[in-house]
N, C-alpha and C positions, 0 to 999 in steps of 0.2 A: 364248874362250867368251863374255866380254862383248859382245864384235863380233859376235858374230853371235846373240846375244839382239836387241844394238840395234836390229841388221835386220829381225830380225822384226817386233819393235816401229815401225819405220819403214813398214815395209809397212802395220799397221792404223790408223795413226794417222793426225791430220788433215791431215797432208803430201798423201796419196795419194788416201785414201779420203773428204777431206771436203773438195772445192776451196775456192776461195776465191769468195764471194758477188759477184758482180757488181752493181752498181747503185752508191747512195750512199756515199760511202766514209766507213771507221766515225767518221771527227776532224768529218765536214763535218754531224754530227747533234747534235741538244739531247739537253736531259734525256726530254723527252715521248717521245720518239723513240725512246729507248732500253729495249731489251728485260729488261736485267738489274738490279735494284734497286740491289744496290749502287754499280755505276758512276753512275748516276743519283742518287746521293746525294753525289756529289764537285763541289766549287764548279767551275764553269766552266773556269776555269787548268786545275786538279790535271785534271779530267775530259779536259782537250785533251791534256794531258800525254802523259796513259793511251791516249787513241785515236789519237793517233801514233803510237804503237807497235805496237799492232795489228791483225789482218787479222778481216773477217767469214766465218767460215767456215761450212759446211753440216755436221751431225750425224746419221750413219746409224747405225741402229740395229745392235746386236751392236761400234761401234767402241772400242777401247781409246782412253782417251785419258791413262790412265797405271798404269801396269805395278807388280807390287807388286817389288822388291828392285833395278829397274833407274833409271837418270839419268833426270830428267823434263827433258825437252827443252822444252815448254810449258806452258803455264797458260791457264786457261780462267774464260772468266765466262758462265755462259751463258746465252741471251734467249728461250729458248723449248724445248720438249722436255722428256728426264729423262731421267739415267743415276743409276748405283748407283754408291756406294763398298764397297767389299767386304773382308772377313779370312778366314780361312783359322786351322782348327784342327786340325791334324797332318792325317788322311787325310778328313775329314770335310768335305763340302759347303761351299762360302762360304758367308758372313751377313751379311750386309746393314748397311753400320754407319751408314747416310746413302742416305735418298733426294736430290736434288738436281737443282734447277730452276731457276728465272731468278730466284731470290733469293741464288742460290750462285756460289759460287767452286772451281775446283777447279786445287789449287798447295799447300794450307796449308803443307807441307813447306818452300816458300820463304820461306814470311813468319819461319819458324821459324827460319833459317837452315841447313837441310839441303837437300839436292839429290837424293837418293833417299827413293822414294815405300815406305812400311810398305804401303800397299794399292792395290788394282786398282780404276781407275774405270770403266765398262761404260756406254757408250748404250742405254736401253732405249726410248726412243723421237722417233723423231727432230727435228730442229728446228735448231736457229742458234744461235754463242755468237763471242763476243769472243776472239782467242788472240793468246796475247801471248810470246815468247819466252822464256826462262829469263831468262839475262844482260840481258836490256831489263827485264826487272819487278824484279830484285834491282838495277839499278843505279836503279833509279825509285826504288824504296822506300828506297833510301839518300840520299835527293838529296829528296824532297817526303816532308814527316811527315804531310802531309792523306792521302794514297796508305798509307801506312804505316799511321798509326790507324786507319782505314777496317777494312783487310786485319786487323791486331790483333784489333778488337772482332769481327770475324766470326770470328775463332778462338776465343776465348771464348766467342760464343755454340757454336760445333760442339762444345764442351769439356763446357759444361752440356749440350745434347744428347746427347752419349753419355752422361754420369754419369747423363741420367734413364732411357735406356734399357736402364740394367743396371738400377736399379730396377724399374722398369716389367716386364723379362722376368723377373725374379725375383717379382713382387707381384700381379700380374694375370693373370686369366687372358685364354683368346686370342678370346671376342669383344670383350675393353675394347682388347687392344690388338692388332688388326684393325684394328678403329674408328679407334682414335688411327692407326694408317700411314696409314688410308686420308684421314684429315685433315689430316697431315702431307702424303701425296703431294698431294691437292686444292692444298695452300697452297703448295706447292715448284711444281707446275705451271701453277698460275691457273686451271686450269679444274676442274667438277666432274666430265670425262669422266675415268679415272683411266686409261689407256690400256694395263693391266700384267697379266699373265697370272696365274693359281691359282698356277702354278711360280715367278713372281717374288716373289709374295707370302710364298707359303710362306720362300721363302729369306731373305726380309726379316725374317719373324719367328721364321727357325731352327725350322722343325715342318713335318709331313708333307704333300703336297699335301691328301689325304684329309681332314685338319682343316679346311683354306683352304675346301673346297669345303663340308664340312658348313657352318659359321660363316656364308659369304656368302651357302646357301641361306636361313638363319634371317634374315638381315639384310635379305633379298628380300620372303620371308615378312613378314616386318615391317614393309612398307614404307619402309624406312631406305637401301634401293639398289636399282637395276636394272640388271642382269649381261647380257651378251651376249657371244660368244665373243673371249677376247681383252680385253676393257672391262668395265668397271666405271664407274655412273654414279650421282653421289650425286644423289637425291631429294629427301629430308630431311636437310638437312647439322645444323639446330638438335637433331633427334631422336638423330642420330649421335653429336652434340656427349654428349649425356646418356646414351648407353650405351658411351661411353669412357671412359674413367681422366682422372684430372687432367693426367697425364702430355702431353698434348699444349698446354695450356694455358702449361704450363711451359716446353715447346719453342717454343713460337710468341712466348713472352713474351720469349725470350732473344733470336732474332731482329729482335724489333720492337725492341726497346732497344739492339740494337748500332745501330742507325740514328739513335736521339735524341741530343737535344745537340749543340753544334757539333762541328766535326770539325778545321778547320783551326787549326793553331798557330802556324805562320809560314809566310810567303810561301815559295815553291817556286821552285825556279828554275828559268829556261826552258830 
């Protein structure tokens, strides 16, 4: 039965469905160059380390790039785009537990030291990411502690991120945290175009489409965004900021601080 989950999984995954990027190859690029924050925050060494091991690949939209109760085969950092991290509550609709963009990583389970994934990550829109093997990033991170701390601190920050949005959905209602995703997605994707449908949203913040759509008309009306089918585009991102919850401040705060201070502890070996 497992064999032939895997299968399935081989089929949508970035084996098949996401070749491999042709042009520069990803070790012969700087920091500038690089699309995903965190890799770009690893000293030169550790960073070579990292892209030796890795292929550039392409992200279509609707691709799994890890399955929830099955072996994750890969790890992703990714440079452009956005997929969702997802759970599942007995028969009920997934929920959104992570938007995720080119500040992210998607693996946490390996830094952890496990090999199966609790949840489903889903491309919602597409773009390019860093993929690095299973056994090549758990033997890295056992071997360079710059690669390690790195991977760590972003765990912590994903950790305070969830713990504020069980606050957040228990405390606020859904135009502060509307707001706050839609500030959240903005900063996970870099741009202000948010490229994600009423149905994605709605699932992100576990409520009816019919709310999504009430809230973004008010938010329209207010001059705070401009909707068009499919997109969302923030306007006012300062105005946005003031009809959110603190809650996203918090999120963003945890991110930016996994990145401060040095990183590296001892040299890594080649």
């Amino acid at each position: 039965m497992l064999e032939l989950d895997l299968a399935k999984i081989d089929a949508r995954n970035s084996g098949t469905a996401s070749p491999i990027v042709s042009g520069i190859a990803p070790q012969a690029r700087d920091a500038s160059s690089l699309g995903n924050d965190l890799i770009a925050h690893l000293s030169p060494r550790s960073r070579r380390l990292l892209l030796d091991r890795c292929d550039s690949i392409r992200l279509t939209a609707r691709q799994v790039l890890q399955e929830r109760g099955l072996p994750l085969q890969f790890a992703y950092f990714i440079e452009s785009g956005a997929a969702s991290l997802t759970t599942r509550a007995g028969d009920c609709p997934p929920v959104e537990i992570h938007t995720l963009g080119k500040k992210d990583f998607v693996g946490v389970p390996l830094v952890l030291g496990m090999r199966v994934s609790p949840h489903r990550c889903t491309v919602h829109v597409p773009g390019k990411a860093l993929r690095i093997q299973t056994d090549a990033l758990i033997a890295l991170i056992k071997t360079d502690t710059e690669v390690e701390k790195l991977l760590l601190r972003y765990v912590q920050a994903t950790l305070i991120h969830s713990a504020q949005l069980v606050a957040c959905n228990s405390r606020h209602n859904l135009s502060q945290r509307l707001a706050r995703w839609l500030l959240v997605a903005r900063d996970r994707i870099g741009e202000n175009e948010v490229a994600l449908t009423h149905k994605c949203m709605a699932q992100a913040l576990g409520v009816r489409r019919a709310g999504i759509t009430t809230a973004v008309g008010d938010m329209e009306a207010n001059g705070l965004i401009r909707r068009s089918r499919g997109r969302t585009v923030i306007v006012d991102e300062a105005r946005l900021e003031q009809a959110s919850c603190d809650c996203f401040r918090v999120i963003r705060s945890a991110h930016e601080n996994s990145l401060l201070g040095p990183i590296a502890l001892r040299v890594a070996h080649p």
